[in-house]
KELUMTI-991615 format. One record per atom (N, C-alpha, C): x, y, z. Coordinates in steps of 0.02 Angstrom, whole numbers, plus 50000, padded with zeros to 5 digits. Example, Ala and Ser with C-alpha at 12.3 -4.5 7.8 and 13.67 -1.06 7.14 Angstrom:
2
506604971650390;506154977550390;506604983550390;506424988850354;506844994750357;506455000250394;
//
This chain:
459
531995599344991;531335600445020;531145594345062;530885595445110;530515589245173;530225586145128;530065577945142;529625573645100;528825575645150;528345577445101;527785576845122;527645570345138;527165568045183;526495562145182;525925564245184;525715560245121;525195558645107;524555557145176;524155559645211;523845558245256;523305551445227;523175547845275;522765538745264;522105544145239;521855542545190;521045542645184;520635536845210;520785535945282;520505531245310;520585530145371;520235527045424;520425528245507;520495519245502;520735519945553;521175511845574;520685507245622;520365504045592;519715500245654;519915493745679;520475490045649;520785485245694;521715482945683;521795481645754;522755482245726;522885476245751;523335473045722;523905466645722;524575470045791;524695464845831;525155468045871;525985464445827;526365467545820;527135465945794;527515464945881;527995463345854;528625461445890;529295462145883;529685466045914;530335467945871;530875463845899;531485459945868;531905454545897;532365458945923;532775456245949;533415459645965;533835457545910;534545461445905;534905463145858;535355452545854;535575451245897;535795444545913;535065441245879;534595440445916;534055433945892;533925435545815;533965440645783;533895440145717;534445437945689;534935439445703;535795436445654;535575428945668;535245425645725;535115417045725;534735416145672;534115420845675;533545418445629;533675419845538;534045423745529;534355423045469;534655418245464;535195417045499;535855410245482;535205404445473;534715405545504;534515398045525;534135396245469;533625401145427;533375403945365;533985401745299;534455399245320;534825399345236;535185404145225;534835410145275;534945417245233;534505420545161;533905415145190;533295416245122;532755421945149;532925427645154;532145428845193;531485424445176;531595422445123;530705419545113;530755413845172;531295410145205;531255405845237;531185409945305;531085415845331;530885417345391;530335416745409;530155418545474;529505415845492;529215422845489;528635424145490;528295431345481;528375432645554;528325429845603;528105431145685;528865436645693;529295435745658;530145435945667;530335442845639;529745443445577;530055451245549;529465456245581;529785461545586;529435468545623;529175470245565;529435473545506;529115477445432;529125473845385;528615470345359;528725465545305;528485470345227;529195469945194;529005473545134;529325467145078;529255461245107;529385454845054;529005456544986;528345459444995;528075459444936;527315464044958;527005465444906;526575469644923;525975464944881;526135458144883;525495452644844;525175448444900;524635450244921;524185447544950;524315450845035;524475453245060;524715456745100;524625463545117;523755464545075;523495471045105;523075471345176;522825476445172;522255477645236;521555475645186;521015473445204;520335474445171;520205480645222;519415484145152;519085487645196;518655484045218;518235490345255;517475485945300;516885484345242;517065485945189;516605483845160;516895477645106;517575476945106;517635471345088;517675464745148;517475466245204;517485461245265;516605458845272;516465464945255;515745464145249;515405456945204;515825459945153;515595456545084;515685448845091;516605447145152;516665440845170;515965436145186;515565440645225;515035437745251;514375435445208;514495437745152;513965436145123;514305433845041;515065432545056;515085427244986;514755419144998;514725418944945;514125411344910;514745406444895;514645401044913;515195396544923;514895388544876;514255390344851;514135387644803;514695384044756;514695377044754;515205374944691;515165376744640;514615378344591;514335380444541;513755385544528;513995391244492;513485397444490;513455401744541;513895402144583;513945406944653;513825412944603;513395416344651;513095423844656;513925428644662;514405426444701;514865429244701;515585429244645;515175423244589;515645422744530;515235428744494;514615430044471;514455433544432;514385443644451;514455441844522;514605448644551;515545451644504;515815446044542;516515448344516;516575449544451;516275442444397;516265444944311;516095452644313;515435453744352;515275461444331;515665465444303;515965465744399;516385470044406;517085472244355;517375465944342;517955465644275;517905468144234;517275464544200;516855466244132;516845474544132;516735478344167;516495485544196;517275488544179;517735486244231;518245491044230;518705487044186;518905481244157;519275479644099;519045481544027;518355479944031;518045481043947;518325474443908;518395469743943;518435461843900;517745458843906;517715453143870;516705452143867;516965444243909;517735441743934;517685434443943;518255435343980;517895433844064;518425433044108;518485427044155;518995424244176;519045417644219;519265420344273;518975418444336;519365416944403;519905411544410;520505412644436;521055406944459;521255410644522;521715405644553;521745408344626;522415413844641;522795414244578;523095421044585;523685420244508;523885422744520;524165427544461;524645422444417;525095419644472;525395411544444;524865406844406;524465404644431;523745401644407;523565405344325;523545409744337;523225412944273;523965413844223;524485411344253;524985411644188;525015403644165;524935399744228;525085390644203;524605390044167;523935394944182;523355389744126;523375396144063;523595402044046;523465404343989;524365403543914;524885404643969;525425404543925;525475397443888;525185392843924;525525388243868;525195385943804;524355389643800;523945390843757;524465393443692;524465399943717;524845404743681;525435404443637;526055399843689;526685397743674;526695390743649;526215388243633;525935379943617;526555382443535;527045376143533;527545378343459;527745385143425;527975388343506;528055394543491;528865393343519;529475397543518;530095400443540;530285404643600;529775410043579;529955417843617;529345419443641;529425422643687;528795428543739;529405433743736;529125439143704;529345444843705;528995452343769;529295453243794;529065458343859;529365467243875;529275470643877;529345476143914;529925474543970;529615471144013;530125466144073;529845458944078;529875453144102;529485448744128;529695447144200;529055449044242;529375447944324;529565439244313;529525435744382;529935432144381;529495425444364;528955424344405;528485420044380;528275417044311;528175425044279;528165422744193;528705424244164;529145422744177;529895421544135;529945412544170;529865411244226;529645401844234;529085401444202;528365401944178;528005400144146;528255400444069;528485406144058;528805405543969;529215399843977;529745399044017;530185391744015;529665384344024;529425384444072;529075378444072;528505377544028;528375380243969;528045381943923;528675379643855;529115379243856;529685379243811;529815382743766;529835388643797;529965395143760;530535399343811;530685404543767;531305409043806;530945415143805;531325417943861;530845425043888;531495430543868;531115436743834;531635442543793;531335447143828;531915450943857;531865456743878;531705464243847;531225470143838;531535475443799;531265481543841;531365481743888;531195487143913;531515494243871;531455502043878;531775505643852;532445507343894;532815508743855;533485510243879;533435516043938;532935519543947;533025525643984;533045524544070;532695515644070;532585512844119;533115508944145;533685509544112;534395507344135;534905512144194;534525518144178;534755524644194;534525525344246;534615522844343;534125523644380;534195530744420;534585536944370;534725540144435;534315548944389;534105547744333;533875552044262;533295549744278;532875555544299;532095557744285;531885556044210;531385550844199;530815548044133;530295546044149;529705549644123;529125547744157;528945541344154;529045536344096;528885532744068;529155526744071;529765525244128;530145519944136;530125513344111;529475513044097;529165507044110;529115505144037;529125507643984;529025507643926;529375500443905;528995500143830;529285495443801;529675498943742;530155495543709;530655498143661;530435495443608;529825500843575;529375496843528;530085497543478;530375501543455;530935501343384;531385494443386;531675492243450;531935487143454;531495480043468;530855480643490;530265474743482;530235475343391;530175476943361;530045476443285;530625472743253;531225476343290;531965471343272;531845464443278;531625463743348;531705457943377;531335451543363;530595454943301;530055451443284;530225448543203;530675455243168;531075453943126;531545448143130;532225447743165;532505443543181;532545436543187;531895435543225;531615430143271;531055426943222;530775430343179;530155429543141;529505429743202;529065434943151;528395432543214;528325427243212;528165420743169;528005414143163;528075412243237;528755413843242;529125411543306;529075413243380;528495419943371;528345422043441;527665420843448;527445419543535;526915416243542;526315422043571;526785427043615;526565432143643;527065437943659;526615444543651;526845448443690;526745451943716;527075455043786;526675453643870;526835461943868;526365464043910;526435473143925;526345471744019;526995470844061;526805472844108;526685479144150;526005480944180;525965487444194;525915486644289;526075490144315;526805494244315;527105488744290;527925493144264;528435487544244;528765483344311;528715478844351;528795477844400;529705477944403;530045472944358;530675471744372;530975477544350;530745484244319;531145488844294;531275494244364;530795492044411;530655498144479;529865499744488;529555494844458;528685497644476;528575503044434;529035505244400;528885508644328;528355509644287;528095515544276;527375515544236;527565514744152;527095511944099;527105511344045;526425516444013;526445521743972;526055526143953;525565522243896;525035526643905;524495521643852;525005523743775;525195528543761;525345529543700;525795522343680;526205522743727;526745515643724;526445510843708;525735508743756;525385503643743;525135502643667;524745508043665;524715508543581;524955507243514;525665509743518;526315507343484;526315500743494;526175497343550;526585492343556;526215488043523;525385489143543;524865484743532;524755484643424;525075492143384;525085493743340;525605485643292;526175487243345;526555481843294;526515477143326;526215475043362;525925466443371;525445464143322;524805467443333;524285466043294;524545466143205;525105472543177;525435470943125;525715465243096;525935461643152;526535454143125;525905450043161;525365448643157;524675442943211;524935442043285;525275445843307;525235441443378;525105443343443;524755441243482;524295442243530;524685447743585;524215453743593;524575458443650;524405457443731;524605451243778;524295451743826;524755456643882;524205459743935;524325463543977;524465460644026;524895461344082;524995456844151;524875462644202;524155462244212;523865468044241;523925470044327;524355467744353;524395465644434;524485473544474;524605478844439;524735485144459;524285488644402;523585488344381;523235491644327;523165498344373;522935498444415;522715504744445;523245509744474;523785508844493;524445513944501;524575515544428;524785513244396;524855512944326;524365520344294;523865516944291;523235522544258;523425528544297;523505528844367;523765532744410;524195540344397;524855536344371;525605537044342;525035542644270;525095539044250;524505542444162;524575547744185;523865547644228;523475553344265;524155560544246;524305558044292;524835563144316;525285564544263;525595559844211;526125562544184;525995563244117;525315559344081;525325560844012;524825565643990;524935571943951;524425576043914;523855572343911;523605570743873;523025565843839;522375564643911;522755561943949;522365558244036;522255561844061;522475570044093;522515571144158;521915575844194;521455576344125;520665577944159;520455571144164;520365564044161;520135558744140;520025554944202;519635551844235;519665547444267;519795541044261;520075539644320;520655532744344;520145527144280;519615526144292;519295521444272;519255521144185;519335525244163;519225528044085;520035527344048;520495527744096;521025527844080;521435517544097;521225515644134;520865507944126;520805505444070;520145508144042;519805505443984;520235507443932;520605513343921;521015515043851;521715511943845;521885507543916;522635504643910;522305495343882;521775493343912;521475486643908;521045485443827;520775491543801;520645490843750;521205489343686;522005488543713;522155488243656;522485479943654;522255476943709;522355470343714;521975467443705;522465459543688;521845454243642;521785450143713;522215451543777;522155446343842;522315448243902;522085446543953;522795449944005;522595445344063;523255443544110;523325439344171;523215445344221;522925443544278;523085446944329;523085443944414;523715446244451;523825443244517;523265450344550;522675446944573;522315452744614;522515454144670;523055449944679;523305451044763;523615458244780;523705461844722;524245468944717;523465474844711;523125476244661;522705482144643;522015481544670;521985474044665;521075473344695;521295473644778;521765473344813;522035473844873;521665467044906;521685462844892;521355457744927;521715453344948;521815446144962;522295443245010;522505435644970;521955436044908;521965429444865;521555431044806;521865429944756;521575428644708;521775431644643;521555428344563;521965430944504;521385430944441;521345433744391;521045433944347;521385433744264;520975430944219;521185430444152;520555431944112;520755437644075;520355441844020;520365440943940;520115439643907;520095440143834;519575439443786;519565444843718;518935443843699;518895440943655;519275434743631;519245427743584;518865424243624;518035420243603;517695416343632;518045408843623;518355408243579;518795402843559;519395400243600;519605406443628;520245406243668;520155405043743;519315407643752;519105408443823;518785400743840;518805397043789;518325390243798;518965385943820;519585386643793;520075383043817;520325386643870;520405391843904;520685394243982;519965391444028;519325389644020;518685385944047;519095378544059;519255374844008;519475367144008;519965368244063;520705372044035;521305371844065;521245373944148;520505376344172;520325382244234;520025372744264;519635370944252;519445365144280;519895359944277;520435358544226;521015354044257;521365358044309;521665363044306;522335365244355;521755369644440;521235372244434;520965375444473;520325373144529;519995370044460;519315371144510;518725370344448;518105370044475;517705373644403;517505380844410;517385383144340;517565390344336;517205394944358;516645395244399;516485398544414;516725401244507;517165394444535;517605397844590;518235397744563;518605394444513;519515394844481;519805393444552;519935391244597;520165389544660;520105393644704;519435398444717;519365402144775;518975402044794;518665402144864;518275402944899;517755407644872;516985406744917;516555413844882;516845418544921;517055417044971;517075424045021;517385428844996;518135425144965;518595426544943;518545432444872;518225427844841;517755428744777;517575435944771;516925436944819;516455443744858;517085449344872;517595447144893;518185453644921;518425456444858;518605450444810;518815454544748;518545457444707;517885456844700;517285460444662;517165465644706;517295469744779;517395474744816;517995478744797;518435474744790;519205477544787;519305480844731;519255477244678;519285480244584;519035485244620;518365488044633;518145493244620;518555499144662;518755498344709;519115501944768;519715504444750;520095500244713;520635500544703;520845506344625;520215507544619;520435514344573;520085520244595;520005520444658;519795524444678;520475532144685;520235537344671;520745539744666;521205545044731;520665546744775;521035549244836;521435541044875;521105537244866;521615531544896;522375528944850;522385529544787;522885530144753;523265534344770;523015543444750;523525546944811;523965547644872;523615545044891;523975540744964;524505535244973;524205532244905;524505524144911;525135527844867;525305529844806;525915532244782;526285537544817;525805543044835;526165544944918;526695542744949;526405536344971;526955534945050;527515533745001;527705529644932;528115527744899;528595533244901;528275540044879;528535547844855;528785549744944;528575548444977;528715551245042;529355548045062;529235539445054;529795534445077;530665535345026;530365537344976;531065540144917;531135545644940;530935549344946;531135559144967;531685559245032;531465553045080;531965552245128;532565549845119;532365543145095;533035541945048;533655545845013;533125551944974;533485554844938;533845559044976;533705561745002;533935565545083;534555564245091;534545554845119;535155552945146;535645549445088;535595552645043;535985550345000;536065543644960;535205538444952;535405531744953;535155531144889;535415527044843;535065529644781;534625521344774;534165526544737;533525521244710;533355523944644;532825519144615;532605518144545;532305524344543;532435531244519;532075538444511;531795538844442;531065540044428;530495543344483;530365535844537;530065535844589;530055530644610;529225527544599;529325520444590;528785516444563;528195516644613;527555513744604;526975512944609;526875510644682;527215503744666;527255498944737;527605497344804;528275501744776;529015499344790;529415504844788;529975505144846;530615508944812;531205504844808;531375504944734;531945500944717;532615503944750;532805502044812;533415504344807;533915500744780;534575504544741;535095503644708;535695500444731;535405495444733;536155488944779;536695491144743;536615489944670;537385489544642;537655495944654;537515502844663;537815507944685;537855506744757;537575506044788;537485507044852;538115502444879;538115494844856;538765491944888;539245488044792;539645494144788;539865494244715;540545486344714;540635485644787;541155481544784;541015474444793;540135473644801;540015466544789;539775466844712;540005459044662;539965459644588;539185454944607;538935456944547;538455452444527;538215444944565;538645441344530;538765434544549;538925434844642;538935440244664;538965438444731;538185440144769;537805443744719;537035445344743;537035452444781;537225457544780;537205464144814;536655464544829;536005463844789;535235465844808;535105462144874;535075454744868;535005448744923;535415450744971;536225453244980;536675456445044;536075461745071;536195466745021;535915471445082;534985469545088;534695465645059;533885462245108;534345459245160;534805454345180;534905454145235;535095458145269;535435462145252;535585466345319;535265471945346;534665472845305;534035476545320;533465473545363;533625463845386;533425462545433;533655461845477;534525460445481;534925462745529;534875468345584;534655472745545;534745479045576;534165482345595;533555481345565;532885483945608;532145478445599;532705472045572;531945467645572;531575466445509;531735472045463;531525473345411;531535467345364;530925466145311;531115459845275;530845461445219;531495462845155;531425465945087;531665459445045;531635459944978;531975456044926;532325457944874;532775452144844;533125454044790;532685454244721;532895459444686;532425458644617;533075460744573;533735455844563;534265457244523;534615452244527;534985449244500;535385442044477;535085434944534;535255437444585;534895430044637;534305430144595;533815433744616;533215431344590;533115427844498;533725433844460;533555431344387;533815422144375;534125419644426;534435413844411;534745412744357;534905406744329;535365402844296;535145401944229;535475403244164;535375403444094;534955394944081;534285395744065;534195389644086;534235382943996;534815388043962;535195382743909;535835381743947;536205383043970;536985384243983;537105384644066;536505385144114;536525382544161;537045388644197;537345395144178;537955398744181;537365405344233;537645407344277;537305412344313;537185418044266;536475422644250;536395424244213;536565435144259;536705440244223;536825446044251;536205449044223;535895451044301;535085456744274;535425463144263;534995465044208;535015473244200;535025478544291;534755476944329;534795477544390;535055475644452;535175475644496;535185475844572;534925478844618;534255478044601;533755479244661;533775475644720;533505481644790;533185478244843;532635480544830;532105477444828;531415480044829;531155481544888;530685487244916;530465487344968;529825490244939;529515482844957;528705483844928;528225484344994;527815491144977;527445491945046;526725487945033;526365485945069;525745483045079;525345488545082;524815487645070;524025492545031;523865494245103;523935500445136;523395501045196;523625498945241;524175496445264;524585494145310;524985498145369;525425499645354;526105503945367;525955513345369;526135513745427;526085522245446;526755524545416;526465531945435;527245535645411;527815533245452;527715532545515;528245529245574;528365522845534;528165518745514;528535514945486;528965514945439;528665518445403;529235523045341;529855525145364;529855529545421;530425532245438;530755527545480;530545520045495;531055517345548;531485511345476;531095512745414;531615508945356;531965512845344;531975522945328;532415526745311;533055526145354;532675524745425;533315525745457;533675521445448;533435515045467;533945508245449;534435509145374;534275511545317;534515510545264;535065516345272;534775521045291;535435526445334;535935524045351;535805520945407;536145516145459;536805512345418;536305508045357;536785503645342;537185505345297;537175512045277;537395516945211;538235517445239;538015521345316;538765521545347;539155514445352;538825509245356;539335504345354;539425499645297;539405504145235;539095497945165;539705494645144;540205497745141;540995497145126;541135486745182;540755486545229;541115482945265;540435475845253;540055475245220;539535471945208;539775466745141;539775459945152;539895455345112;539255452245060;539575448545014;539055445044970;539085437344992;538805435744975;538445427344979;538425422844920;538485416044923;538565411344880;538035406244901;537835403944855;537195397744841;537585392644857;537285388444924;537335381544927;536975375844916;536335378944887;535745371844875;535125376844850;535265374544770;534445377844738;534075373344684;533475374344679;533045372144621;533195373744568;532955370444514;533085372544449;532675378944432;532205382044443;531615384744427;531385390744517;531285396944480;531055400844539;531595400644601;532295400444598;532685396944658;532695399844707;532525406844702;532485413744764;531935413544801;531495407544790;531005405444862;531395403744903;531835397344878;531905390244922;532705391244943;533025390744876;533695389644910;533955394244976;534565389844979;535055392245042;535705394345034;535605400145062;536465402745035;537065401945121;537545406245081;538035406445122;538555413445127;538575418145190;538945420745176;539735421145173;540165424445119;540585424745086;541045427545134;541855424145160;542305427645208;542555433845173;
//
């Protein structure tokens, strides 16, 4: 069947002009890059699907709102607008501003993991699997097995493997765990939804053994979305109600607002221990700011107390998981396989099938992001071994459950024509995948290395 699109619930009132390179000036600007996309210049890529964090459109009424955030150091009108707003659609009684989602993991995990071992997770994207380390703790994987399977229809991808979390709490002793994290969508599994029932379970045997269930809420509103649609229980329910029944069963939750509140900066931390919230206040004025801006601007501030609310709006959700469902249907078409059902934010396409003859250790996800800017400009990322880095006891390259390229679309951005000029490219490079090499690291950090380092490709 043709992939539908989703039509914009929205008309276009101002545009950015792009630039497309020629096929030569981009092979320079890669070589010259490391071969890092993050080291390209934005002026350089035509479709930027690097990431879909901070990299939306505002509406006019969040441009509006620019104009009348309070920039006040203390007590801005636009800190207590935003509490509202949280307070409203989280149902926590104690929330902090920080300036994005990293922020709200440096100042809450090491609370948490203070003489702790383990952070136990569903998945942990990549940020808080470095915050669990630089915290001195180790980050455990348990997503459900069904999410290994990227080519088998499960609504629920995203799930956590509560039977094997109980093992693992067993094992490990709770004593020994500091937290454990529910990311919704599952980001590293494919933007994967996690069902409230899951949540439930999960939140069931945490609170069983004492230990804290926080949420890493950066996709709350696709997520509730996903519900909607696939679980009995939700699907008369509104987006907002279905919010409150995944957040009620947490004792905390981080969030990068740069993804659901669609805004361009900014992060939040929730919890309803007054005890717990007096130390993320201290830890918010050493690492941020004081707390009533956490390192953001009012303007800034005013957009995200617009955005929360927008962002569960539900004909714009339609749309927004849309183009995802539209951008996979083509795919599926041409034969390219990706993470099925496809996620929230992103379509994971399937490096390790896609080019079966680069191994692991050579980065298949990171090959074909380059050669998806090779070939139409395009600028995607790896979310599979490059990115998971190096066992950080044994220093030994570590193998992800995956080999993703992620192609994360931006909120409000990107037409259907844009959609179809990535189908085609990935088309494109389908016919020539057999002849496409892997790459080797010549200079990385200890920590996060898939910003910075520089690779090399492999004869």
């Amino acid at each position: 069947m043709k992939p539908i699109y989703i039509p914009e619930p929205f008309r276009i009132k101002s545009v950015e002009p792009l630039k497309m390179l020629t096929r030569q000036e981009r092979e320079e600007k890669i070589a010259a890059a490391g071969y890092n996309v993050f080291s390209l210049a934005s002026e350089d890529v035509y479709i930027d699907l690097l990431t879909d964090s901070g990299t939306n459109a505002m509406s006019s009424a969040q441009w509006a709102g620019v104009m009348l955030g309070d920039e006040s150091y203390a007590g801005a009108s636009s800190y207590y607008h935003v509490q509202e707003s949280a307070q409203q659609i989280f149902g926590m009684p104690y929330v902090q501003l920080v300036h994005q989602g990293r922020a709200a993991e440096k100042v809450l995990l090491p609370v948490l993991l203070q003489g702790k071992k383990y952070a136990i997770s569903n998945m942990h994207f990549d940020t808080t699997r470095a915050h669990v380390e630089l915290a001195g703790a180790r980050a455990i994987d348990c997503v459900v097995p069904e999410a290994l399977d990227t080519t088998t229809y499960f609504d629920f991808k995203g799930n956590m493997d509560v039977p094997r979390l109980e093992q693992y709490i067993h094992d490990l002793g709770a004593e020994n765990i500091g937290v454990i994290i529910m990311t919704v969508t599952n980001n590293s599994a494919g933007g994967q939804p996690v069902s409230v029932a899951n949540i439930r379970e999960t939140s069931a045997v945490a609170h069983k053994y004492g230990i804290p269930l926080m949420i890493d809420a950066a996709r709350y509103a696709e997520n509730s979305y996903f519900v909607k649609q696939r679980e009995t229980e939700f699907k008369n329910c509104p987006i907002a109600d279905i919010v409150k029944a995944m957040f009620q069963e947490a004792d905390c939750f981080t969030m990068s607002s740069k993804k659901d509140a669609i805004v361009n900066m900014g992060g939040l931390i929730g919890c309803r221990d007054k005890a717990l919230f007096e130390l993320i206040k201290q830890r918010t004025i050493s690492f941020e700011g004081f707390v009533t801006y956490g390192g953001m601007s009012g303007r800034d501030i005013e957009a995200l107390a617009i955005g929360l609310k927008e962002g569960v709006d539900e004909n714009y959700l339609r749309y927004r998981i849309g183009q995802m469902e539209y951008l996979a249907g083509r795919l599926e078409e041409g034969g390219i396989p990706f993470q099925s059902p496809v996620g929230g934010h992103a379509v994971f396409v399937d490096a390790k099938k896609l080019l079966p003859h680069i191994p692991y250790y050579q980065f298949p996800a990171q090959a074909l992001a380059i050669e998806l800017y090779r070939e139409a400009g395009i600028r995607a990322c790896d979310i599979g071994s490059y990115m998971l880095g190096n066992d950080p006891d044994t220093g030994k390259q570590l193998e992800a459950e995956f080999e993703f390229t992620r192609l994360a679309i931006p909120r409000r951005v990107y037409t259907q024509s844009h959609l179809d000029v990535i189908a085609d490219a990935l088309l494109n490079i389908k016919e020539r995948a057999k002849e496409i090499k892997g790459y080797k690291i010549v200079e990385e950090p200890p920590i996060l290395r898939h910003f910075t380092a520089k690779l090399a490709p492999l004869d």
